[in-house]
Structures are given as structure tokens and as C-alpha cells.
C-alpha positions as CSV (number, residue, x, y, z in Angstrom):
1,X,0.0,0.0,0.0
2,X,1.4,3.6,-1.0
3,X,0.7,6.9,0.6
4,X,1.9,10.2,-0.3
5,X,4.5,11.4,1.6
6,X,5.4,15.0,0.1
7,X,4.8,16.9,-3.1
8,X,7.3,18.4,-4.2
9,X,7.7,22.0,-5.4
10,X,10.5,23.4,-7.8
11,X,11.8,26.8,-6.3
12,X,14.4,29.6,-7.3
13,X,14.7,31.0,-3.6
14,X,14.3,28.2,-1.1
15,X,14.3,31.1,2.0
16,X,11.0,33.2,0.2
17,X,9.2,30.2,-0.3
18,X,9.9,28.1,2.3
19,X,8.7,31.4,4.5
20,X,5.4,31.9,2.6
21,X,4.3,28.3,2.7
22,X,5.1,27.9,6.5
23,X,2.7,31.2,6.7
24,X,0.0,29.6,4.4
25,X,-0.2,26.5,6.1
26,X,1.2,26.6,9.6
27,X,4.3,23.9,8.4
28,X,7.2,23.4,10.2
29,X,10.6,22.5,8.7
30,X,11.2,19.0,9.6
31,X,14.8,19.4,9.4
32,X,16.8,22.5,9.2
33,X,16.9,23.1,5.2
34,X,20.2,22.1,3.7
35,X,20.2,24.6,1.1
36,X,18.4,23.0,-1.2
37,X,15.5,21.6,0.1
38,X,13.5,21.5,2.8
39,X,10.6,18.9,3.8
40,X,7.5,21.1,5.4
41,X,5.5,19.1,7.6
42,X,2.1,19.8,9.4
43,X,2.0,20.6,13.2
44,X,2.9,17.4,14.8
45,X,4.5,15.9,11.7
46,X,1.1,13.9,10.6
47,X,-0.5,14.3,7.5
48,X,0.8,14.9,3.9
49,X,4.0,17.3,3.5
50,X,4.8,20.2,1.2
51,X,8.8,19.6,0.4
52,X,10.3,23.0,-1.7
53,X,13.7,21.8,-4.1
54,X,15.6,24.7,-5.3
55,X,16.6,24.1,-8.7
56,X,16.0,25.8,-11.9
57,X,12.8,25.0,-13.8
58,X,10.7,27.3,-15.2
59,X,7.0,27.6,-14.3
60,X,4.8,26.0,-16.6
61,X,1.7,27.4,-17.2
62,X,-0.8,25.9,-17.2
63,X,0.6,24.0,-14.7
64,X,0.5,20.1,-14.9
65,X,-0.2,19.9,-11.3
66,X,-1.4,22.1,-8.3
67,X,-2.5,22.1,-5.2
68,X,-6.4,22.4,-3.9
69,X,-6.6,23.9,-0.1
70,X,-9.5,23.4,1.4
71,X,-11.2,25.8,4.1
72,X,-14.5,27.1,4.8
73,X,-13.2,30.4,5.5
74,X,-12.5,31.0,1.4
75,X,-12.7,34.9,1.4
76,X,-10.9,35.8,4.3
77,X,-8.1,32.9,3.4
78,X,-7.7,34.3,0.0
79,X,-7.1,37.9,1.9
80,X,-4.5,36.6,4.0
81,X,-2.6,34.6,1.3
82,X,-2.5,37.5,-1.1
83,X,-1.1,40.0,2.3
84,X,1.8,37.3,2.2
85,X,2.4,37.4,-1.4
86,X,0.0,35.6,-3.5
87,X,-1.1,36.4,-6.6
88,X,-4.5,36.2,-8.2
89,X,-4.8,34.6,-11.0
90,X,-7.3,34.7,-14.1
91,X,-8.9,31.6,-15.8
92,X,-11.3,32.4,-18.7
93,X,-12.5,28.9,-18.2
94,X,-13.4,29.6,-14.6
95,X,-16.9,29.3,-14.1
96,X,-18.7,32.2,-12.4
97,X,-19.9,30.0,-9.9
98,X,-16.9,28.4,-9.4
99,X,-16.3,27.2,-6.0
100,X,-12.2,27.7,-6.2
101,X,-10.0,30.7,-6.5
102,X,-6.8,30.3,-8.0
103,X,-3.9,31.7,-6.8
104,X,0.2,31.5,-7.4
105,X,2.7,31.5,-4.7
106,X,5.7,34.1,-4.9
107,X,7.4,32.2,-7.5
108,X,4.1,31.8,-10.0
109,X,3.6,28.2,-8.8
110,X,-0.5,27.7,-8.8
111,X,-3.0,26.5,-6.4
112,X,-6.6,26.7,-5.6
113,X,-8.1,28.0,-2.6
114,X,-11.5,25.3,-2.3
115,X,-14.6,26.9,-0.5
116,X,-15.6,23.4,1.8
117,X,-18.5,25.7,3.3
118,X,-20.3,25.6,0.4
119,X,-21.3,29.1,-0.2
120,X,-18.7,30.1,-2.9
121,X,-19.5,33.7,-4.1
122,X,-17.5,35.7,-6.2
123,X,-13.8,35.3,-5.6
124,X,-12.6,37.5,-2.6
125,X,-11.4,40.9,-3.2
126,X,-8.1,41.7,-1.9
């Protein structure tokens, strides 16, 4: 039986984006980075882990794969993430009743903020 362990996300500067994932998801570095990558882990080290890899790719757009974070707090998560350096980011396929907003990390590396509440609206305003 398999389980996922970490995903794994290509970075230029391992330092910005091992600080703004930490902040958007309350991880904790499982072991002091080594310069080159770092394995984020939830509080208390269970669950799935977000591991950052400095080395030189560029970003692919549209991505191949992403991340979907769930909460039922969508507006005032998608407020905080863009205060710590998130970007918005435009879909003409998005459905106006859409219950994601997508968003890129620091480094243009997308992800979906999920609405779990079920009362999706129009995407927060920053």
C-alpha cells in the first residue's frame, strides 16, 4: 500500500518560499533546510508534507499539477494569502460559480483556494 508522503515543489529561492508556505499553512521544517530543500511538515509531523527543491525549472503554465486547499473560510483565506504574497490569477475557463480561486505562490507556482463551506461567491477581493 502507498501513501503520499510529500509533493514536491521546484523553487528559485528556497528562504521566500519556504517562509510563505510555513505562513499559508502553519508547516514546520522537519529538518533545518540544507540549502536546497526542505521537507514542510504539518504541526505534529502527521498528515501529507509540502517539500520546496531549489533548482531551476521554469513555471509551466498551465501548470501540470497544483494544489487544492480546502477551508470554509475561502474569502478571508484568500485575503491573507495575497497579504503574504500571492497572486491572483485569471482563468477564462473559470466558471462564475466556481467554488475555487486560483492563486500563485511568490514564484508563480499555482493552487486553488477550495470553498468546503459551500457558499462560494464571487472570488474575494483583496
Amino acid at each position: 500500500m502507498l501513501s503520499i508522503g510529500s509533493i514536491v515543489i521546484r523553487v528559485d529561492n528556497l528562504e521566500r518560499q519556504m517562509s510563505f508556505w510555513q505562513a499559508a499553512l502553519g508547516f514546520e521544517p522537519r529538518y533545518e533546510p540544507d540549502g536546497d530543500f526542505v521537507i514542510l511538515q504539518p504541526p505534529g509531523g502527521a498528515g501529507t508534507c509540502i517539500s520546496l527543491d531549489r533548482v531551476p525549472a521554469p513555471v509551466q503554465v498551465p501548470p501540470r499539477l497544483h494544489l487544492d486547499l480546502y477551508t470554509d473560510t475561502q474569502d478571508a483565506e484568500v485575503r491573507r494569502l495575497l497579504a503574504l504574497g500571492a497572486t491572483r490569477v485569471e482563468w477564462s475557463k473559470r466558471p462564475a460559480d466556481a467554488d475555487y480561486v486560483i492563486l500563485a505562490d511568490p514564484e508563480g507556482n499555482r493552487f486553488c483556494v477550495v470553498d468546503t463551506a459551500g457558499t462560494a461567491n464571487s472570488p474575494a477581493t483583496p
